[in-house]
C-alpha positions as CSV (number, residue, x, y, z in Angstrom):
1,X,21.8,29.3,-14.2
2,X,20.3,32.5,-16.2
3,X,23.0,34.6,-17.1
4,X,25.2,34.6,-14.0
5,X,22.2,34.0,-11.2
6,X,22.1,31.4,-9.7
7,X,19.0,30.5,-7.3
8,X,19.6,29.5,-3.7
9,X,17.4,26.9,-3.7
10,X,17.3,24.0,-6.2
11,X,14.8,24.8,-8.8
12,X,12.0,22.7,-10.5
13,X,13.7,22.0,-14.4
14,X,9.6,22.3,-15.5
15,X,10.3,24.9,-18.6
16,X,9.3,28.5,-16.9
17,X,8.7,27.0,-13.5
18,X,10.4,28.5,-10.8
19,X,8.7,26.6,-7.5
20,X,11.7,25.1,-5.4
21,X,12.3,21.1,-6.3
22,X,11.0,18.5,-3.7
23,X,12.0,15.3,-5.7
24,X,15.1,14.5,-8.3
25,X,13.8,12.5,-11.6
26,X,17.2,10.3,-12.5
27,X,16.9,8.7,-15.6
28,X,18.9,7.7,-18.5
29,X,19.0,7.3,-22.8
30,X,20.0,3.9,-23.3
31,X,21.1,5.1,-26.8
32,X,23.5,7.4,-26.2
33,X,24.1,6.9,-22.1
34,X,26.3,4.1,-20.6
35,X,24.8,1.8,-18.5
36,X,26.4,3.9,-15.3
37,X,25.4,7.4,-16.4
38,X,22.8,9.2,-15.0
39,X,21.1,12.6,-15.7
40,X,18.6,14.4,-13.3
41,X,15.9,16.6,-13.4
42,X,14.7,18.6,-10.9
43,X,10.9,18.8,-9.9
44,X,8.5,20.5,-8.0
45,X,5.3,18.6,-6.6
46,X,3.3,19.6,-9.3
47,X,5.8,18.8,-12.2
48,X,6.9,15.7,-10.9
49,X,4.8,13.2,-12.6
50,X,4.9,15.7,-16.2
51,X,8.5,14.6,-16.2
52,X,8.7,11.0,-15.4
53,X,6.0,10.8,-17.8
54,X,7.5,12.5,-20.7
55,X,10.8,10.1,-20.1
56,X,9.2,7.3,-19.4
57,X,7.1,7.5,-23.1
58,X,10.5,7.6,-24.8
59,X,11.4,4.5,-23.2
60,X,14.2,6.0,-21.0
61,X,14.5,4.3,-17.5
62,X,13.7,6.7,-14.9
63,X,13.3,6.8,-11.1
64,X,12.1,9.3,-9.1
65,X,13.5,9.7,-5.5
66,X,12.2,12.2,-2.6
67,X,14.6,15.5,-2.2
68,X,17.6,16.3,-4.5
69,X,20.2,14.3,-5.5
70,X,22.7,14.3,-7.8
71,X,21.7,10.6,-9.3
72,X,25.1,8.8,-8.0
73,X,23.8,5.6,-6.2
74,X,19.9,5.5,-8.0
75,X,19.1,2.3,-9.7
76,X,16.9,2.4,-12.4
77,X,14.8,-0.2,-14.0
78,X,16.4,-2.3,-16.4
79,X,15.9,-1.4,-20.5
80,X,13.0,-3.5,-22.3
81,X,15.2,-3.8,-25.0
């Protein structure tokens, strides 16, 4: 939300992206998460893998599932740690 506005479709969370999201990238940071939260980003088709990648490097789990969801119900891999 940017100052009040709202968009009527979900957007891609791709800084200065504005295509509409296809897929929801739920992941978590074992450090500071518990073990049943979940965050989720939003991406387009073309951001999609730019995200998973840039949490998967910090060693977050993350999943990415088709259309948007709000994370409840996604498993994601267990830590390495």
């Amino acid at each position: 939300m940017i100052l009040g506005f709202s968009p009527e479709s979900p957007q891609c969370s791709r800084a200065e992206c504005r295509a509409d999201a296809a897929r929801s990238v739920v992941w978590r940071n074992p450090k500071i998460h518990t073990i049943d939260r979940r965050k989720v980003w939003l991406a387009c088709d073309e951001h999609v893998e730019y995200l998973r990648d840039f949490l998967a490097s910090r060693a977050f789990p993350v999943t990415v599932v088709d259309g948007v969801s709000d994370g409840s119900g996604v498993d994601l891999p267990e830590e390495s740690r």
